[in-house]
C-alpha positions as CSV (number, residue, x, y, z in Angstrom):
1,X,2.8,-29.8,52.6
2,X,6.1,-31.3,51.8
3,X,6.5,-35.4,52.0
4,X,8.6,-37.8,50.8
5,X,8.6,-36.7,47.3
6,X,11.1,-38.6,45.9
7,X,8.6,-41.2,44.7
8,X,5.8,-40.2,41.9
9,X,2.7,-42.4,41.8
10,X,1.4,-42.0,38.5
11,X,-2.2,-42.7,38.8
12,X,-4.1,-43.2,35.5
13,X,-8.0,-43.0,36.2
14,X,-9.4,-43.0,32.4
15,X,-8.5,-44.6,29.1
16,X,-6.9,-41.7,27.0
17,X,-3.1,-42.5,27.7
18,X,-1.4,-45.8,27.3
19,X,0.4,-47.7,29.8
20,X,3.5,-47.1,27.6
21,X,2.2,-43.2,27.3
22,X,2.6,-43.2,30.9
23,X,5.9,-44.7,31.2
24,X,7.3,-42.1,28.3
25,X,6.0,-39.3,30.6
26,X,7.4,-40.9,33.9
27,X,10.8,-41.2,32.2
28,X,10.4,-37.1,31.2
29,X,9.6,-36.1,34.6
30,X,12.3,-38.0,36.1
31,X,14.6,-36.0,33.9
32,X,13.0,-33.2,34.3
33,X,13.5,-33.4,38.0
34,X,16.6,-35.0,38.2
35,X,18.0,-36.2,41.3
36,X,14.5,-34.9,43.3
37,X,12.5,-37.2,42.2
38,X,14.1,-40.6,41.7
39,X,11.9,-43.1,41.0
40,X,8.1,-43.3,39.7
41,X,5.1,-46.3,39.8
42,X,2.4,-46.6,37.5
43,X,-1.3,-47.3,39.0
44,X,-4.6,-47.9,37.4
45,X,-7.6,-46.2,39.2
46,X,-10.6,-48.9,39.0
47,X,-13.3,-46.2,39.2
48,X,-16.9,-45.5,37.2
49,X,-16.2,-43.7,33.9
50,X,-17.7,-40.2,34.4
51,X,-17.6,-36.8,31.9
52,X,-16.3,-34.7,34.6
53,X,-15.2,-34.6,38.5
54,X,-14.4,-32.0,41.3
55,X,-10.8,-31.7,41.3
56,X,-10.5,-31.3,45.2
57,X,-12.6,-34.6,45.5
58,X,-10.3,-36.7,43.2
59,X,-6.6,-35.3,45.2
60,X,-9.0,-36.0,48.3
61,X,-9.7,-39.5,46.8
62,X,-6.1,-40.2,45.4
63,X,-4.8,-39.1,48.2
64,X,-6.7,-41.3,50.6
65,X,-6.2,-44.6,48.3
66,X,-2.3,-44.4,47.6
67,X,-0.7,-41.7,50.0
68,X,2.5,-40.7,49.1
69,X,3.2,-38.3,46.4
70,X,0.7,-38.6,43.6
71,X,0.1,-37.3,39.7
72,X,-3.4,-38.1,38.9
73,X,-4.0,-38.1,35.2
74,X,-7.6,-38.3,34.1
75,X,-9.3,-38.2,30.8
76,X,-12.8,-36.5,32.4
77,X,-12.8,-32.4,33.3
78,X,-12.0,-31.0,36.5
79,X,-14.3,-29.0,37.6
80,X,-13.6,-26.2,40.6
81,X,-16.2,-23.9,41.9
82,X,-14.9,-20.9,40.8
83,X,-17.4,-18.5,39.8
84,X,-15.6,-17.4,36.6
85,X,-16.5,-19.4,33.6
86,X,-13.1,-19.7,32.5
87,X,-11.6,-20.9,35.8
88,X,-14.1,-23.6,36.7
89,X,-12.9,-26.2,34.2
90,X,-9.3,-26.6,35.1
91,X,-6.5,-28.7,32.9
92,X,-4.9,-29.3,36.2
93,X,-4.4,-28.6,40.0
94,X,-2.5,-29.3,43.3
95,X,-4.3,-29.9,46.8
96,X,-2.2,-27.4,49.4
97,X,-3.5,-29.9,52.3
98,X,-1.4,-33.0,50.7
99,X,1.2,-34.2,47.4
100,X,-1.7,-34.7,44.9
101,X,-1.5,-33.3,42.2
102,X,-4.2,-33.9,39.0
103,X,-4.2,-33.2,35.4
104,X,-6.8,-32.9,33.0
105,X,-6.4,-34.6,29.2
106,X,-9.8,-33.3,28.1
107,X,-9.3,-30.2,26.9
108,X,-5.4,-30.9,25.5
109,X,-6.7,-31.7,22.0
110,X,-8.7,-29.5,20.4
111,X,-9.5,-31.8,17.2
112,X,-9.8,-35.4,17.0
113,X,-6.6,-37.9,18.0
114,X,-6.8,-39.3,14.4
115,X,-2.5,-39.4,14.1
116,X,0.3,-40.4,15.2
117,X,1.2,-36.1,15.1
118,X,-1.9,-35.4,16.4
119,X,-1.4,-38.0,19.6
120,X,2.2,-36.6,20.2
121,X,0.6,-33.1,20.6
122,X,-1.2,-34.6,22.8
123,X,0.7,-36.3,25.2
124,X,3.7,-33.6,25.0
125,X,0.2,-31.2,26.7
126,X,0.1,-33.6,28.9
127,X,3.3,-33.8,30.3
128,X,4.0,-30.2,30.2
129,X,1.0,-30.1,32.5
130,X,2.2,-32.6,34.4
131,X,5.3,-31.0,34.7
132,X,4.0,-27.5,36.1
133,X,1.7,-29.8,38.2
134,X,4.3,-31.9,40.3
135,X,6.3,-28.6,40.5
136,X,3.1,-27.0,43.0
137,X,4.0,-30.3,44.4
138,X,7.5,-29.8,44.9
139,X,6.9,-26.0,46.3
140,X,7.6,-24.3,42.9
141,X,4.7,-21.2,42.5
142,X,3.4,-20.2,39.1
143,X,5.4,-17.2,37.1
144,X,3.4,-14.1,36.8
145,X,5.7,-13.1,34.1
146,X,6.2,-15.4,30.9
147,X,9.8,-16.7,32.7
148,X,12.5,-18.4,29.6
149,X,14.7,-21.4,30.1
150,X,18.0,-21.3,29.2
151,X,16.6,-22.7,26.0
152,X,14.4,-20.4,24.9
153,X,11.4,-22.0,26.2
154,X,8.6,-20.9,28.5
155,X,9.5,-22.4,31.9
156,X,7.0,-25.5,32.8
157,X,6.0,-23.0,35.8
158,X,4.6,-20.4,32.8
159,X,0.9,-19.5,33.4
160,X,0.1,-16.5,31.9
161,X,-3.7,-15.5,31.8
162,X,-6.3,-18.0,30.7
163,X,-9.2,-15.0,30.6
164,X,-6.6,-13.1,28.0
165,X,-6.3,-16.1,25.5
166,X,-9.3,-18.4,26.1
167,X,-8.9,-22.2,26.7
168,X,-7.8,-23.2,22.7
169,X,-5.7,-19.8,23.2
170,X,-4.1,-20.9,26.4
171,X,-3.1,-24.1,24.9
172,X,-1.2,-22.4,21.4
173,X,0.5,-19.7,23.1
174,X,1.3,-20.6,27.2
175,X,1.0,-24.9,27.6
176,X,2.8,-25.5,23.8
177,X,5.3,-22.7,24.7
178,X,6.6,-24.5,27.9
179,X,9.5,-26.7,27.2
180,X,10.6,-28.8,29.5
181,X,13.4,-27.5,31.0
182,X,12.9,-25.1,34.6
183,X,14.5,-22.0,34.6
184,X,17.3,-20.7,37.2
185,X,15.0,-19.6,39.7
186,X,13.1,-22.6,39.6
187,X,16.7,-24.6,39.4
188,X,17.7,-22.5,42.4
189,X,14.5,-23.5,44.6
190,X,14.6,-27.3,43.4
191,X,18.6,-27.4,44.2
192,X,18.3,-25.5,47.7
193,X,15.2,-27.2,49.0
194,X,15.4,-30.6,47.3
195,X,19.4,-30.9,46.5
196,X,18.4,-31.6,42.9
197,X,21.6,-31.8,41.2
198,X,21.1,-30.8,37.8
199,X,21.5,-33.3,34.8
200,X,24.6,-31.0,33.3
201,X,25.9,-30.4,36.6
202,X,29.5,-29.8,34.8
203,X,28.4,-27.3,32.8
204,X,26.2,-24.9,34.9
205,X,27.6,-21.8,35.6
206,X,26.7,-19.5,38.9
207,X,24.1,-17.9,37.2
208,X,22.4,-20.2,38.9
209,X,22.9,-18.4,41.9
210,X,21.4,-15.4,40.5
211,X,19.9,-12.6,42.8
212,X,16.7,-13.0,41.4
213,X,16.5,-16.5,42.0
214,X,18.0,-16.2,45.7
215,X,15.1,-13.8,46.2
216,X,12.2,-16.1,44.9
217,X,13.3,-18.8,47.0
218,X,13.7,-17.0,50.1
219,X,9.9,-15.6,49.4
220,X,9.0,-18.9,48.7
221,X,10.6,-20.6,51.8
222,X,8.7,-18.7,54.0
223,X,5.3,-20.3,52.6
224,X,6.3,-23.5,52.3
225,X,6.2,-27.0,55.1
């Protein structure tokens, strides 16, 4: 279900990021998805501090309270009823039925938030979640394959296999491997179904236009709206 997705609502509903936190990931998004989305407002969520939540019932929630396209950003787990141990504590998810998207902060620090390194590790988890997060939102599908950027990096839409590499495994070698940078098929999809104009627009080449990437999105197309 595709919106009016040019605005972000970032909802905070815990204490574990800053307002300024926030605005520093807002920012990263924005240029992450430059030219799709275009603008982004930050929103406290008063609700009861709790350990953990069903992730369906806080999109369902978020959803119902601000509308819209939403990034809700929580510090308790999300909780799914998958049967398999290792899918039922999520670090984020999309809703299919609406533009909410949530992210989990519990489990993106394995030791103690004691530093300023240790907080920077931190919040660059959280907005690489973010960031493969808001791209469900935007119609982007995970990679089954570990998909590079032209950088180097793992593509924000890496998943890879939680089961293989365990949570504190999953966070090492798949969320600190994303950079934050899509990768051409992902460009391709943004710029054909979004117009996303990319930030170097001089400079891109028609790689870009790849038959790979003409593939995915015409797959993709079909599932999408």
């Amino acid at each position: 279900m595709l919106g009016n997705t040019s605005v972000l609502h970032i909802v905070r509903a815990g204490s574990d990021i800053t307002y300024s936190s926030l605005k520093v990931i807002g920012n990263r998004i924005l240029d992450a998805f430059h030219g799709t989305i275009k603008e982004f407002k930050l929103t406290r969520h008063k609700a009861p501090v709790v350990d953990s939540i069903d992730a369906y019932f806080l999109t369902k929630i978020l959803h119902e309270e601000y509308g819209g396209h939403v990034l809700g950003i929580t510090d308790a787990d999300l909780k799914t009823d998958d049967a398999d141990t290792f899918y039922n504590s999520i670090f984020g998810g999309k809703n299919p039925q609406n533009d909410v998207a949530v992210v989990s902060t519990k489990k993106l620090c394995t030791d103690q938030i004691d530093s300023v390194k240790a907080y920077d590790l931190f919040l660059e988890r959280t907005l690489k979640v973010s960031l493969h997060e808001v791209g469900h939102n935007l119609g982007l599908t995970d990679h089954a394959a570990y998909q590079t950027a032209q950088d180097g990096s793992l593509c924000p839409m890496s998943r890879g296999e939680y089961n293989k590499f365990g949570y504190i495994g999953y966070l090492r070698a798949i969320i600190d491997g994303r950079g934050t940078d899509f990768c051409d098929e992902c460009l391709y999809f943004l710029r054909k179904m979004h117009g996303r104009k990319h930030r170097f627009a001089k400079m891109v080449k028609d790689g870009l236009e790849s038959a790979a990437g003409k593939k995915r999105f015409l797959r993709t197309a079909r599932n999408v709206c």
